[in-house]
C-alpha positions in Angstrom: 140.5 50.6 81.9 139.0 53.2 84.4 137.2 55.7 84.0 133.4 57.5 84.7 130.0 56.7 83.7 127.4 59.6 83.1 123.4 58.0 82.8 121.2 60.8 81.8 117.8 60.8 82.9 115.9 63.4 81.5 112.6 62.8 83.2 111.2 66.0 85.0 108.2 66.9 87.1 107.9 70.6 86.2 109.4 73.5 83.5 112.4 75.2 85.4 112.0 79.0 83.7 115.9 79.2 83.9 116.8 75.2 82.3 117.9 74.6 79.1 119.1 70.4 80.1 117.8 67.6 77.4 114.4 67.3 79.7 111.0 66.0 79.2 108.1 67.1 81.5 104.8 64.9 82.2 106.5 61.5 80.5 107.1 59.3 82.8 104.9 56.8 81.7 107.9 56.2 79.2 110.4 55.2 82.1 110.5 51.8 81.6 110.8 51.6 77.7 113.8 54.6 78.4 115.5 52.6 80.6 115.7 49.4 78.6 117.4 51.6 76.0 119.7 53.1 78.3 120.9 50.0 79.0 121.1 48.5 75.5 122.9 51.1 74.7 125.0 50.3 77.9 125.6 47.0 76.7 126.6 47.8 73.6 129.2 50.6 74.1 130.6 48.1 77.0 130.9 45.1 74.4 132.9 47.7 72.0 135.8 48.2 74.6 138.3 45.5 73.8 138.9 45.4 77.9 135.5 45.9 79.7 136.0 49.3 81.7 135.5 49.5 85.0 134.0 52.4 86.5 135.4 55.0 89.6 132.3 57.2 89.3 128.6 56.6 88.6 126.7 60.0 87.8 123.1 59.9 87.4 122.2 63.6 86.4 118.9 65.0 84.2 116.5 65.7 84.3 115.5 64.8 87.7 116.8 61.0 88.2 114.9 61.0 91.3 111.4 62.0 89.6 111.6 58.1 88.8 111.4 54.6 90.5 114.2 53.5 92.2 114.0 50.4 90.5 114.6 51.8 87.6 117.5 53.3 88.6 118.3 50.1 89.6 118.0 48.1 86.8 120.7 50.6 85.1 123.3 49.5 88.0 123.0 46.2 87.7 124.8 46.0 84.2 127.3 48.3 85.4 130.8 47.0 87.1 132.2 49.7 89.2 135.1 49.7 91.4 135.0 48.7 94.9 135.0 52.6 96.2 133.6 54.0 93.6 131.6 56.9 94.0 127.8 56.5 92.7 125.8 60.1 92.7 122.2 60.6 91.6 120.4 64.1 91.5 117.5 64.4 92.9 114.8 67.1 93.8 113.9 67.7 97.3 110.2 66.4 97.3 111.4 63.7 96.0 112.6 62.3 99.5 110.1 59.1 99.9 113.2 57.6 97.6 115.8 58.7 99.5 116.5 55.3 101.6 116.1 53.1 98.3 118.5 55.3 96.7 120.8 54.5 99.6 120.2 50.6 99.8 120.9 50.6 96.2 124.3 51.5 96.9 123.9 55.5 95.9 126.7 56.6 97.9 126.8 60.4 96.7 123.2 62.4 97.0 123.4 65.8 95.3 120.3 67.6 95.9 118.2 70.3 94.0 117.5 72.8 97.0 118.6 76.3 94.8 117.5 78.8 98.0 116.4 78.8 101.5 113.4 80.9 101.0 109.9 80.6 99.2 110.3 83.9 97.8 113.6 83.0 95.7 112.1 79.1 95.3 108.9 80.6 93.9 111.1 83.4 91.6 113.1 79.8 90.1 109.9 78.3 89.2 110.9 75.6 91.8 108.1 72.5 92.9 109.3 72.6 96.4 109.3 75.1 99.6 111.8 75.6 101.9 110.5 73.4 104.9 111.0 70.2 102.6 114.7 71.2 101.3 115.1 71.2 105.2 113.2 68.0 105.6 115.0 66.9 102.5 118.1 67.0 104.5 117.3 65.8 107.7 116.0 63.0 105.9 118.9 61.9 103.4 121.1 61.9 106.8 118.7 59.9 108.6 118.6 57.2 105.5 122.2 56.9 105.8 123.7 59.6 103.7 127.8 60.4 104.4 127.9 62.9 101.3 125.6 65.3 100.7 126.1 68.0 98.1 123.5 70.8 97.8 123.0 72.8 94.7 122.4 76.9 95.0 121.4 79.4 92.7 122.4 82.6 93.0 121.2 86.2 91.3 117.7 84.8 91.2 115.0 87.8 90.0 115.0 90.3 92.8 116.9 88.5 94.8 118.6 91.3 97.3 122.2 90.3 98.8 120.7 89.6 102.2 118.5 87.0 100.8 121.4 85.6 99.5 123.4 85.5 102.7 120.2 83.9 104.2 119.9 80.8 101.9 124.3 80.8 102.0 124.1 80.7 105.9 121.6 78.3 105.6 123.4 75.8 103.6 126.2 76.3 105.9 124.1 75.2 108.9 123.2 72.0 107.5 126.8 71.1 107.0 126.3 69.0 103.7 129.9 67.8 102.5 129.6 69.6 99.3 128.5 73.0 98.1 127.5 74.1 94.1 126.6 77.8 93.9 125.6 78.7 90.3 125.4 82.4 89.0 121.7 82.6 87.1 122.4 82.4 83.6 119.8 83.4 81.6 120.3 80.8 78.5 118.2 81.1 74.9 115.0 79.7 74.2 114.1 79.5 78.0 111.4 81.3 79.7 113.8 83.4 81.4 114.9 84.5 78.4 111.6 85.5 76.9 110.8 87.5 79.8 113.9 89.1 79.7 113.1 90.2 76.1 109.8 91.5 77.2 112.1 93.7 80.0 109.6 91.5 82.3 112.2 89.9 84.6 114.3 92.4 87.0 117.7 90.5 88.1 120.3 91.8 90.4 122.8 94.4 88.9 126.4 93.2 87.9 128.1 94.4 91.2 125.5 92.4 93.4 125.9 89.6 91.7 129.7 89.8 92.4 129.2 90.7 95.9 126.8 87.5 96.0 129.8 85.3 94.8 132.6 86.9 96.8 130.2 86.3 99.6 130.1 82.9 99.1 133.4 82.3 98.6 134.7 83.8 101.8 131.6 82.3 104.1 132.3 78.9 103.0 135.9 78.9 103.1 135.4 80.1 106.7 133.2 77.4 107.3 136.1 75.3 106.4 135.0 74.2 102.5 137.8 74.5 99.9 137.3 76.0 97.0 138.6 73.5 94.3 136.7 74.8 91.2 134.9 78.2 90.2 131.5 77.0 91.4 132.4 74.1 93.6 133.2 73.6 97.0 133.7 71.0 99.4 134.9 69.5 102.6 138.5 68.1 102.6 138.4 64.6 101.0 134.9 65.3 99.4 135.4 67.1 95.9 132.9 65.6 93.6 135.3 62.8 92.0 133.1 62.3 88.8 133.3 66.2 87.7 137.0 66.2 88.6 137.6 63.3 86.0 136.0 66.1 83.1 138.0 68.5 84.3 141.5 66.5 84.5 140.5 65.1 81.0 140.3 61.5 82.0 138.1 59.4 80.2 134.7 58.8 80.5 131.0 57.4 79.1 127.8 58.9 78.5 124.8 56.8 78.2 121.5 58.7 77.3 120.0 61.1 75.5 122.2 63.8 74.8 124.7 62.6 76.9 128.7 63.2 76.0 131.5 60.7 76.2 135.0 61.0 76.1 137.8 58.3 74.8 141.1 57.8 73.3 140.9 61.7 72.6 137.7 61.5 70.6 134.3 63.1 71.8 130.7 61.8 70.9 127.1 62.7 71.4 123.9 61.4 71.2 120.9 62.9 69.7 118.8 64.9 72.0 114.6 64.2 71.4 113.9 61.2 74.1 111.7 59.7 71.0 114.1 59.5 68.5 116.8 58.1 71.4 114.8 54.9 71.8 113.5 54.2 68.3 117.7 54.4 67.1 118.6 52.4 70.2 116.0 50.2 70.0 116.5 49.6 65.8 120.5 50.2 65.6 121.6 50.2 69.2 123.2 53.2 68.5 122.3 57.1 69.4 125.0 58.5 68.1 124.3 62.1 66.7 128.1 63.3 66.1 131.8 62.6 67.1 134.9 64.0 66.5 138.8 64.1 67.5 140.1 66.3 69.5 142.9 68.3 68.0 146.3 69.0 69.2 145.2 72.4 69.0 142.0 71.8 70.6 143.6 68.9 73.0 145.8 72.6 74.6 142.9 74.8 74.5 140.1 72.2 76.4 143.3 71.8 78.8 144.0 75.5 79.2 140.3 76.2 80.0 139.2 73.6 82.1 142.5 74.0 83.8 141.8 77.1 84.8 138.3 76.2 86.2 140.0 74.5 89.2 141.6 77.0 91.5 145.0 75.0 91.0 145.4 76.1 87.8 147.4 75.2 85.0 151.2 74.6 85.1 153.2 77.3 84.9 155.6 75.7 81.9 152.6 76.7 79.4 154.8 80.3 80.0 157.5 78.8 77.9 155.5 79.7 74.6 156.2 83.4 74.4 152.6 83.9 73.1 151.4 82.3 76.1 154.0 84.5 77.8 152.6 87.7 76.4 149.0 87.0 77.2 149.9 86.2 81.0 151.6 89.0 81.4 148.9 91.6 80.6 146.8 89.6 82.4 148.9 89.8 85.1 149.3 92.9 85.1 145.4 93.3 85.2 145.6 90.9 88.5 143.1 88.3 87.0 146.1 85.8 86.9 148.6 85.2 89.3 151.6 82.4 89.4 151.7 80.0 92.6 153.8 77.4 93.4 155.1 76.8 89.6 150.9 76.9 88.7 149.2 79.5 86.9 145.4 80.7 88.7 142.9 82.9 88.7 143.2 85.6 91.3 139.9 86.8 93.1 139.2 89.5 90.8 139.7 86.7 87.4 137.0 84.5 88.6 134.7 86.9 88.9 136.2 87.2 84.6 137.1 83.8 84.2 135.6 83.3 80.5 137.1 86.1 79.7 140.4 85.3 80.7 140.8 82.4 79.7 139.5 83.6 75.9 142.4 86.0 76.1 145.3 83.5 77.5 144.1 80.8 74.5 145.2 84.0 72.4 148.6 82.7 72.7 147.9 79.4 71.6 
């Protein structure tokens, strides 16, 4: 059986203001004992598979995977069979560069890095460890280590963050001409420190309109540039969409090893717990994690298929119009031009993404 691997690594160097990821800050002395659970637990769900599966994609994602040896990280792959092409990724931070080239000689094929802005001003407003001269330095030196597929991360609607700052950081990215392209809308999620502030009327973000102008921005300088858009917030050269988020989106299978991390099998969905103490006292007593699980229902099965679907800017297929429910919903939506009908495919026009929750709350109407 194929299918992905997600390794969560939840180690962290600093308190993002906006991040509200299963992360631990200033416990790295407990690397080693995490990642003899990680792999125990590895072992274990592998073992329960009646065919061992073999894995197209390897995502190491946190947390900062990179905040830790290497070796560590290394440790992890060497209980893991992956196909011959598969596509390995690790996140990492930008000053975390001195592992760059062991990341790479460990056969980390995919480096998708942390870099949020091109200037100190934005960098400083995220609560972000590094400056602008290492995400540049970061760069030059993942391509000089080897790197054929770069993807940069960048944040968008930071606090006071003008649309000409925006353009700056955009440009920027462009100039570097990584193969891949994430550009994330600020969301201001509970129990963060963002969210506090916010409370207190103590953080000033960019009204509504800029932030769309920030995204329509986006969207039309990197398709220029020559990146497709193949999902709301993703964009990449031709042959380099990120193959390990495609398989959530396309609903194929896939593992997660970790705390908190999600896994997906013969339409059934489990989670692990999410305090790092509690993951490796169960995995070290049960070797188990587990918090929950459930099956996907049929109704459920259409709605995760209707939205995630619609996150990819192919769409959906245009035979969901033969329920008449479904029918009714797309045509006022239609009317509204945030859907459109291509090629026998249902999609989000320009105007829906910008709606996209929205829309697809109102299309699942019909189901």
């Amino acid at each position: 059986m194929s299918s992905g691997l997600y390794i969560h690594i939840p180690f962290c160097n600093s308190r993002c203001p906006y991040c509200d990821f299963a992360f631990v800050v200033r416990k790295n002395h407990l690397a080693e004992r995490y990642i003899s659970a990680v792999i125990t637990e590895l072992q274990n769900q592998i073992e329960s598979f009646e065919t061992p599966p073999i894995f197209n994609t390897v995502y190491f994602g946190g947390g900062t995977p990179s905040a830790i040896s290497p070796v560590e990280l290394s440790r992890i792959l060497q209980n893991v069979q992956s196909a011959p092409n598969a596509e390995i990724t690790v996140e990492a931070n930008p000053n975390d560069l001195i592992h760059f080239e062991a990341l790479y000689k460990l056969g980390v094929n995919r480096l998708c890095l942390g870099v949020q802005a091109f200037t100190d001003r934005a960098l400083k407003a995220l609560g972000r460890l590094h400056n602008t001269a290492q995400a540049i330095d970061a760069l030059d030196t993942a391509r000089k280590v080897g790197f054929k597929n770069i993807g940069l991360d960048l944040i968008f609607s930071a606090p006071e963050q003008t649309l000409e700052e925006w353009e700056y950081t955009l440009n920027k990215a462009i100039e570097y001409n990584p193969e891949h392209i994430s550009v994330y809308g600020l969301t201001i999620e509970p129990e963060t420190n963002f969210a506090r502030r916010l409370k207190k009327e103590q953080l000033n973000l960019p009204t509504e309109t800029d932030q769309a102008d920030m995204y329509m921005y986006a969207i039309d300088q990197l398709e220029t540039a020559g990146y497709e858009h193949y999902e709301i917030s993703n964009f990449a050269k031709p042959g380099f969409a990120s193959r390990h988020n495609l398989s959530y989106w396309q609903e194929q299978p896939y593992l997660g090893i970790g705390l908190s991390a999600h896994s997906f099998y013969n339409n059934r969905r489990a989670w692990n717990v999410r305090d790092l103490i509690t993951y490796m006292k169960r995995i070290e007593t049960t070797g188990s994690a587990l918090e929950e699980e459930e099956t996907i229902s049929p109704t459920d099965h259409q709605l995760e298929r209707l939205m995630l679907g619609l996150r990819q800017r192919r769409g959906v297929d245009a035979n969901m119009l033969n329920n008449h429910k479904i029918r009714e919903q797309y045509t006022q939506l239609s009317d509204r031009q945030l859907l459109q009908k291509i090629d026998n495919r249902i999609c989000l026009t320009r105007q829906g993404l910008l709606l996209a929750d929205l829309v697809c709350t109102e299309l699942a109407k019909g189901l």
